[in-house]
Each structure stands twice: as C-alpha cells, then as structure tokens.
N, C-alpha and C positions, 0 to 999 in steps of 0.2 A: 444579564444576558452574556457578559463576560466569562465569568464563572459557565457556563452552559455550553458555551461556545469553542472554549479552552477542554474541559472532561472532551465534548466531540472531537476534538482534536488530537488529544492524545487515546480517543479509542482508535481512531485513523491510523495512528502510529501504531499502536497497541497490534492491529490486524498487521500493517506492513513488515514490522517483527515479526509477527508468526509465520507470513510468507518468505521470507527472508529465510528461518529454520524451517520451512519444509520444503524451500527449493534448494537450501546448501547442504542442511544437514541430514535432509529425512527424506531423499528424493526417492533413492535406492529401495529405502525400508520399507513395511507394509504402511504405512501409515502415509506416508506420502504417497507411493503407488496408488493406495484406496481414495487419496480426495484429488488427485488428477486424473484417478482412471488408467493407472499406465502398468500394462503387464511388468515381468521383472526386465525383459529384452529393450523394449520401450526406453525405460527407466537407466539401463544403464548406456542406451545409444544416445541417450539426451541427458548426461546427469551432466556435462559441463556447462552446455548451454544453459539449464536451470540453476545452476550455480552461479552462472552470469547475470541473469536476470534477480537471483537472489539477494549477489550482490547490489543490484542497482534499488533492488526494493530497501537495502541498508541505507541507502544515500537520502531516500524519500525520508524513513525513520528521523535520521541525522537532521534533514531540514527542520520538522515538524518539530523535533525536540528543540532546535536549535531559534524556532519562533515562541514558542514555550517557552523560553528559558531568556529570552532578550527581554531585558528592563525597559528601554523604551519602546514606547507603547506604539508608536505609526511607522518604526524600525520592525516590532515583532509583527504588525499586521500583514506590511510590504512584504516579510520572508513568509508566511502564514499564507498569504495569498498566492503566490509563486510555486510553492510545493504540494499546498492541495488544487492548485489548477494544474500541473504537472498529472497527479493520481486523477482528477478528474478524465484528462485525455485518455493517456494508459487504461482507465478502466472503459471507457467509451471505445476505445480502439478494441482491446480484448473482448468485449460483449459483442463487436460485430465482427471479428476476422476469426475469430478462436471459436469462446460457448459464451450465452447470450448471460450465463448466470454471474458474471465477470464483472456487467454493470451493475448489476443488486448488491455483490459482496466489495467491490472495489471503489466503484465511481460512486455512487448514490450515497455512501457516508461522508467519502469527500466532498460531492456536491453539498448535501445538509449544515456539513461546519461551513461551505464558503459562504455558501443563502447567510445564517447567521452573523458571520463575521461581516461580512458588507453591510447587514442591518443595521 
C-alpha cells in the first residue's frame, strides 16, 4: 500500500509540474492558450498572474517531493498530508469559483493519495 500510495503521489507532483510549465512557461504559447481557453489578448493580460500561481504550483511540487524523499516514515507522512491537503483545497476551490473540471484533474488525485495514505 506504501508503494501505491507514494507512485499516486508523485503522479500528483508529476501533474503540479506540468502546471507549473504551462502557467510560467507556456501561457503566452498555443499550447497553454488551447488547454485554459485563453485567446492571445487573454493570455498576455494574465501571463503574470499565471506565472504567480505557477510559481505556487512549484511550492506544491517541492512539498510532495520533499515527503517523498524524507526517511522518516511519520516525518514523510505529516509533510505528505499537509501538501496534498493544501492541492486537495486549491483544486475544491478552483472547481467551484473557476471550471468545475479543476476538481477531476487537481483535487480527486490528491484526494485518492490522501484516502490512501491515512489507510
């Protein structure tokens, strides 16, 4: 279950890195444009703000690796629990102020590693 629990975690990570380069680095481009929807006008009156949230999506990263990577085991759980209940909010918040698709692709993975990791 460990093993199971850890891969979901770092796919968590895995997503918050891609969000991460497509809010800092690919906002502008088409390829960021095409999966937020955001004309070129759009995109380039909001490319700071998504570069701020991109950054904060690195921080999320940084925790997750950072529970991952701690040897003790109720040390990596405590930070484990703390940054996927952070992504759990954020993605509950964004599914209802933003698009509801926010909690399928953000929250509900984080949710699944935490269900896990409390088991």
């Amino acid at each position: 279950m460990i093993l199971l629990t850890n891969i979901l975690v770092g796919i968590v990570a895995l997503l918050h890195l891609w969000f991460l380069i497509l809010e800092m680095f690919l906002w502008r481009k088409p390829r960021g444009r095409k999966v937020f929807g955001k004309t070129q006008a759009q995109a380039d009156a909001t490319a700071v703000l998504a570069a701020n949230q991109g950054l904060y999506n690195g921080f999320l990263v940084a925790g997750l690796v950072w529970g991952l990577l701690t040897p003790d085991v109720a040390h990596a759980v405590s930070i484990k629990i703390f940054f996927l209940s952070c992504i759990v909010v954020a993605g509950i918040f964004g599914g209802i102020t933003a698009k509801p698709i926010i909690f399928f692709v953000q929250a509900l993975p984080a949710l699944l590693a935490l269900v896990l990791l409390l088991i």
